[in-house]
PAFIKE-384973 format. One line per 10 residues: for each residue x, z, y of C-alpha. Coordinates in steps of 0.05 Angstrom, whole numbers, plus 5000, padded with zeros to 4 digits. Layout:
// PAFIKE-384973
X:Z:Y | ... $
This chain:
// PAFIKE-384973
9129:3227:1993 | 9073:3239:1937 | 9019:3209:1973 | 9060:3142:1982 | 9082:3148:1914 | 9013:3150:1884 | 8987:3087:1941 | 9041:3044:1920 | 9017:3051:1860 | 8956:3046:1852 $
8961:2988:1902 | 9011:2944:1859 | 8964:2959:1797 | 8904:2942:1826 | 8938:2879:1862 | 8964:2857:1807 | 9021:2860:1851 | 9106:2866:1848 | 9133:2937:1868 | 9186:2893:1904 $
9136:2866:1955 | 9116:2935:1971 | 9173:2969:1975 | 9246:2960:2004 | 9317:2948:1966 | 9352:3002:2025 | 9322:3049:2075 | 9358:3003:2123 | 9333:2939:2097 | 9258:2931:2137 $
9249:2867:2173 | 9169:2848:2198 | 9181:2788:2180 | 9192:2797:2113 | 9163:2864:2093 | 9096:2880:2093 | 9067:2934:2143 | 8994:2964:2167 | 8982:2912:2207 | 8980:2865:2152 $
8926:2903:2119 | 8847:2876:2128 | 8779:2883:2093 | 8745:2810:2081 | 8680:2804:2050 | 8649:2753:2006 | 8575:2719:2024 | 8549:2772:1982 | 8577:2826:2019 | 8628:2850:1961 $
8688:2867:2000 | 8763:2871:1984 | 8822:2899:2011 | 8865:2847:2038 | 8951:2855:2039 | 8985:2794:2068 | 9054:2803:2045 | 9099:2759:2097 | 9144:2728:2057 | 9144:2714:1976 $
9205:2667:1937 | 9146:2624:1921 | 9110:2618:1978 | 9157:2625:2049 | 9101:2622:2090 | 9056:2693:2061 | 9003:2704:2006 | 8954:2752:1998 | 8945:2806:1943 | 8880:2849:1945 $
8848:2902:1912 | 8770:2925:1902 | 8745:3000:1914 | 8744:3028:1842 | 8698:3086:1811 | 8759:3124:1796 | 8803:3179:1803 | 8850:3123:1820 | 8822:3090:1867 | 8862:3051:1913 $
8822:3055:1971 | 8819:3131:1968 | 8889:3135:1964 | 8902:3082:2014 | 8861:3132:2073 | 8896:3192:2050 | 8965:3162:2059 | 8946:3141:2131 | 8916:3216:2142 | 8984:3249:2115 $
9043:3201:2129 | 9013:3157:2191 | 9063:3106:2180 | 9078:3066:2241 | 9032:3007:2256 | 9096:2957:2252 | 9132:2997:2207 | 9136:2995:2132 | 9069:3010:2096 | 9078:3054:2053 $
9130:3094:2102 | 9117:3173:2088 | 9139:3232:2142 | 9204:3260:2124 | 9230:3318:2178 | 9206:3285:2251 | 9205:3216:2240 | 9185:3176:2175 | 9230:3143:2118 | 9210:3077:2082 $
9199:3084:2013 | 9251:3048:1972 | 9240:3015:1898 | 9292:3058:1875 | 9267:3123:1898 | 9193:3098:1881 | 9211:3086:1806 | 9260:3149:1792 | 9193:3194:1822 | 9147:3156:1774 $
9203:3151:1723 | 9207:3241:1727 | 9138:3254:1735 | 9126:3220:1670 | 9172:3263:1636 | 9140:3330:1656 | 9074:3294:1620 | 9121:3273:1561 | 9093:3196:1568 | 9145:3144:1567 $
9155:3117:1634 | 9140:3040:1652 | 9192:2998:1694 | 9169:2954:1754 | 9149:2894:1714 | 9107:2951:1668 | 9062:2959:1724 | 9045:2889:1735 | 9037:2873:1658 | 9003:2938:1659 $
8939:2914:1715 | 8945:2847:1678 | 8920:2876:1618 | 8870:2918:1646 | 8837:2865:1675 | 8829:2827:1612 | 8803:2889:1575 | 8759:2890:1628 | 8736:2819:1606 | 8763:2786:1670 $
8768:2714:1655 | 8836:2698:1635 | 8846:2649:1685 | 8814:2695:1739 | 8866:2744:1717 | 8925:2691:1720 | 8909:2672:1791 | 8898:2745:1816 | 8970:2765:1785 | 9008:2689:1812 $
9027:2680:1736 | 9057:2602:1748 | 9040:2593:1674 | 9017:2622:1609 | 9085:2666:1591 | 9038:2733:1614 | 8998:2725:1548 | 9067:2737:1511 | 9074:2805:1551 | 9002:2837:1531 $
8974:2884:1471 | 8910:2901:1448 | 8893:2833:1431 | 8834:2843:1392 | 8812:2885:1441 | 8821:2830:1493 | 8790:2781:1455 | 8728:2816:1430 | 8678:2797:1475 | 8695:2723:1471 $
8687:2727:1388 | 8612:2748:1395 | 8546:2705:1379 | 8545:2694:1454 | 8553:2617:1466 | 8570:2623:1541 | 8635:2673:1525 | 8655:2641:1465 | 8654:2566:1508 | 8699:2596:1564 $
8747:2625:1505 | 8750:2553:1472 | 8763:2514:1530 | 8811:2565:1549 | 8849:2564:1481 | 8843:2491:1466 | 8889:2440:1503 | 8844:2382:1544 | 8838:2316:1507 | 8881:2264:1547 $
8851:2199:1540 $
C-alpha cells in the first residue's frame, strides 16, 4: 500500500497533476476507458534527448478525448521515477488494471482517493506537520515550480490552469518573484510582459 501511496504522490506533484485522475472514487469504480492504467504510461524525448515520463489519462471534464500529464527524473529523494520502478517491482499492478493498484492478500486492490488521503492525512500526524488536501498537492507542485523559476506561463500550461486564479492560491511571493526583480534585462522583460496586460489597438 506504501509504495503506491508514496508514487501517487510524488507523481501528482511532479505532474502537476489532480489526485482524482490517479486514483478512483470506489474500489469498484475502474473503467479503461476512463481511468488511467500501465499501459498508458510512455517515455518521449525531446530533440535534445531530455526525456519525460509520459501519463495519458483517458478521459478529463475538459478534454473527453485524453491529455497528457508528465513528470522529469529528479535529483531527489523523491523522485518520481524511482518510485514509479519500485511500485512496479513490489505491487506489479496489472497491465490493464489501475496504475497505481498495490497487492493486497492474492490479488491487488485499486487505490482509492479516500484511502490515499486518510494514509497521507495519518502519516503527517506521526511527523506533527499539518496535512494538505487534494487540491494542496497540486497548488503545492505549482509553487514549486515557480520557486524553481519556471516561467509562469510554463507553469500554467504544465498544471491546465484555464486562467490566472492559481496566482491567488500561492505564497512565498517574494520568493517567487526574486529572480525576475534583478538587473537582468532578459528576466525582468518576461516578468513585465507577463504582469502587464497587451495594448489593444
Amino acid at each position: 500500500l506504501h509504495a503506491a501511496i508514496y508514487v501517487c504522490l510524488t507523481t501528482t506533484f511532479f505532474a502537476t497533476a489532480r489526485i482524482g485522475k490517479f486514483t478512483l472514487v470506489t474500489l469498484s469504480s475502474f473503467d479503461p476507458k476512463l481511468h488511467i492504467h500501465q499501459t498508458d504510461v510512455s517515455i518521449i524525448r525531446d530533440r535534445q534527448g531530455l526525456e519525460v515520463h509520459n501519463f495519458h489519462l483517458p478521459h478529463t471534464k475538459s478534454s473527453p478525448s485524453g491529455e497528457d500529464v508528465n513528470w522529469a527524473k529528479q535529483h531527489s529523494q523523491s523522485n518520481p521515477y524511482t518510485t514509479l520502478m519500485n511500485h512496479f517491482e513490489i505491487n506489479e499492478p496489472p497491465a490493464e488494471g489501475p496504475l497505481f493498484a498495490y497487492q493486497q492478500g492474492k490479488g491487488h486492490r485499486p487505490l482509492t482517493k479516500k484511502k490515499f488521503l486518510l494514509t497521507l492525512s495519518s502519516m503527517a500526524k506521526k511527523a506533527g506537520i499539518k496535512p494538505l488536501n487534494g487540491h494542496g498537492i497540486h497548488i503545492g507542485s505549482t509553487l514549486e515550480y515557480l520557486l524553481c523559476n519556471v516561467p509562469f506561463k510554463v507553469v500554467k500550461v504544465k498544471g491546465r490552469w484555464a486562467s490566472n486564479a492559481f496566482l491567488t492560491y500561492l505564497h512565498c511571493h517574494t520568493q517567487i518573484l526574486t529572480p525576475y526583480m534583478q538587473a537582468q534585462p532578459a528576466v525582468h522583460e518576461s516578468f513585465i510582459c507577463y504582469t502587464i496586460p497587451p495594448i489593444h489597438r
